[in-house]
C-alpha positions as CSV (number, residue, x, y, z in Angstrom):
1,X,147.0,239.3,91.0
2,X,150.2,238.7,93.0
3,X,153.5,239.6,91.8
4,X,157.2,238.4,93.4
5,X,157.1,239.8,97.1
6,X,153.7,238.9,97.7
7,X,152.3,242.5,96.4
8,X,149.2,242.2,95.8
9,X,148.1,244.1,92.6
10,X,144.7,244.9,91.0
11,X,144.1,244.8,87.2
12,X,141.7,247.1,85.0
13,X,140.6,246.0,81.7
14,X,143.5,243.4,81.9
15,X,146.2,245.8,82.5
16,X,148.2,246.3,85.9
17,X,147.0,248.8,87.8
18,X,149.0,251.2,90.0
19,X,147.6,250.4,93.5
20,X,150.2,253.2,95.1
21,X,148.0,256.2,95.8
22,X,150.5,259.5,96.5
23,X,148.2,261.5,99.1
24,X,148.1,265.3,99.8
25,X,146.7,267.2,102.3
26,X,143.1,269.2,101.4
27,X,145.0,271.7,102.7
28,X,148.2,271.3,100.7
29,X,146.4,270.3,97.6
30,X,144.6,273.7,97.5
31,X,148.1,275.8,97.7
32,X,149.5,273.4,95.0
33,X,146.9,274.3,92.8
34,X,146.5,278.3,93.6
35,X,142.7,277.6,95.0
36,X,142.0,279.4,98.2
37,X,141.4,276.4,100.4
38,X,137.2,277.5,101.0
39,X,136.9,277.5,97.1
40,X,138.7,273.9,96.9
41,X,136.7,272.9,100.2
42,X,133.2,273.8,98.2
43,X,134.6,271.6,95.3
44,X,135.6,268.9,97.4
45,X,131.9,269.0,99.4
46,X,130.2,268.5,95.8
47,X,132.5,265.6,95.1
48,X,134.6,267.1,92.2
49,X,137.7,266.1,93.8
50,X,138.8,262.3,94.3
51,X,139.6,261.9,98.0
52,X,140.2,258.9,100.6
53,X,139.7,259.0,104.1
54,X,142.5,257.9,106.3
55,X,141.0,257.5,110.1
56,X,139.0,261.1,110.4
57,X,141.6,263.3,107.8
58,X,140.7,263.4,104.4
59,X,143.5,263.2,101.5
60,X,143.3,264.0,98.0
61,X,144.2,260.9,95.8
62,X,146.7,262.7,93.7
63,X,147.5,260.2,91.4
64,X,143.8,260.0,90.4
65,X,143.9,263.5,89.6
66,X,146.8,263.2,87.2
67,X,144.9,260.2,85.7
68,X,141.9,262.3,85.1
69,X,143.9,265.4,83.7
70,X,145.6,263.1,81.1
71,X,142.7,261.1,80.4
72,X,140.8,264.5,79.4
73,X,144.0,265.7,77.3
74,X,143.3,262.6,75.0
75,X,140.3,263.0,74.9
76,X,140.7,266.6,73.4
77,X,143.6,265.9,71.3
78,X,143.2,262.9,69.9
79,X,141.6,262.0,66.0
């Protein structure tokens, strides 16, 4: 879907999706959070972290890990 400025933006389930991705570092994430970076490192290595790869650094995706978070708050608290 294109929008004015010649942005392109993808849709999920019809609705406009946020295609901006905010980024940390693995490193950065980990102090963020209050895991010890080997403890997040072992997370990350079994995939329980969403992360893109930008050349050879690896970021988290940030912005998926808010979705997550708010996606299981409904879930728990919601009739």
């Amino acid at each position: 879907m294109s929008v004015p400025g010649g942005i392109e933006k993808e849709t999920i389930n019809g609705h406009l999706a946020n295609t901006a991705m905010p980024i940390m570092t693995m490193e950065a994430f980990a102090h963020t959070i209050g895991l010890p970076f080997s403890v997040f490192h072992a997370q990350y290595k079994r995939g329980y972290w969403p992360t893109t790869k930008i050349g050879k650094r690896v970021f988290v995706n940030v912005e998926a890990v808010r979705m997550q978070m708010g996606k299981q708050y409904l879930d728990a608290y919601s009739n």
